[in-house]
N, C-alpha and C positions, 0 to 999 in steps of 0.2 A: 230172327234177331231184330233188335229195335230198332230202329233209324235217330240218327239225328242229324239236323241242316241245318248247314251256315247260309244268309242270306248274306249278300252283297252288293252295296249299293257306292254312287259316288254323287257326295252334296260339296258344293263350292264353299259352305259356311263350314260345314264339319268334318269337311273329308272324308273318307271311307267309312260308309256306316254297314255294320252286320245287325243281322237279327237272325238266333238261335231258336230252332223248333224242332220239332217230332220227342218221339217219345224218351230219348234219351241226351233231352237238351242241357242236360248239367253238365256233359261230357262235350260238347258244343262252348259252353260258359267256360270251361277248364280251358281248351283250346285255344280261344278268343284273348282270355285274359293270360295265357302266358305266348302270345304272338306279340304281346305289345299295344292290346285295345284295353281300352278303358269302360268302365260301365257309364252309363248315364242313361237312367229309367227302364225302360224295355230293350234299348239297345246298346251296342257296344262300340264304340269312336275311336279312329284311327287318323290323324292327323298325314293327313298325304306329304310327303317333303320333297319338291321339287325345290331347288334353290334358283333356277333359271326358268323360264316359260319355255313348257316341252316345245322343240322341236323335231316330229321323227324325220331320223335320216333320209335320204332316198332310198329305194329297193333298187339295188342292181342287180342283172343276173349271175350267176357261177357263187360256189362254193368259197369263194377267197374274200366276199362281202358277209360272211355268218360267222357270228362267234361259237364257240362250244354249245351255247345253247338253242344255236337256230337262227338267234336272229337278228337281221340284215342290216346293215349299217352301225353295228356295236362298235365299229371302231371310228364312229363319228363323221367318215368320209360321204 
């Protein structure tokens, strides 16, 4: 079967940039652009939205610091 791959990159000016390749990069393009990216020439633009300058949590240890999805500090503390 053909492949196709998302590249994924992170630029301060354009936010997440992907580039779509192998052989069945239309199906890459389909994907890209209904995630919410945008075209602009060879690649695809994703606007990062932080509204506050990231801070990650601390990592504590135990199970009662992870949310549903793993991880540590989701609830801010």
């Amino acid at each position: 079967m053909a492949e196709a791959q998302i590249i994924l990159s992170h630029s301060r000016e354009s936010g997440i940039v992907a580039i779509a390749s192998g052989e069945q990069y239309p199906r890459a393009h389909t994907a890209l652009t209904e995630s919410g990216f945008q075209r602009d020439n060879d690649a695809f633009l994703r606007q990062a939205r932080l509204s506050a300058p990231h801070r990650r949590p601390p990592l504590l240890p135990g199970a009662e610091n992870t949310d549903e999805g793993g991880v540590h500090g989701a609830d801010g503390v």
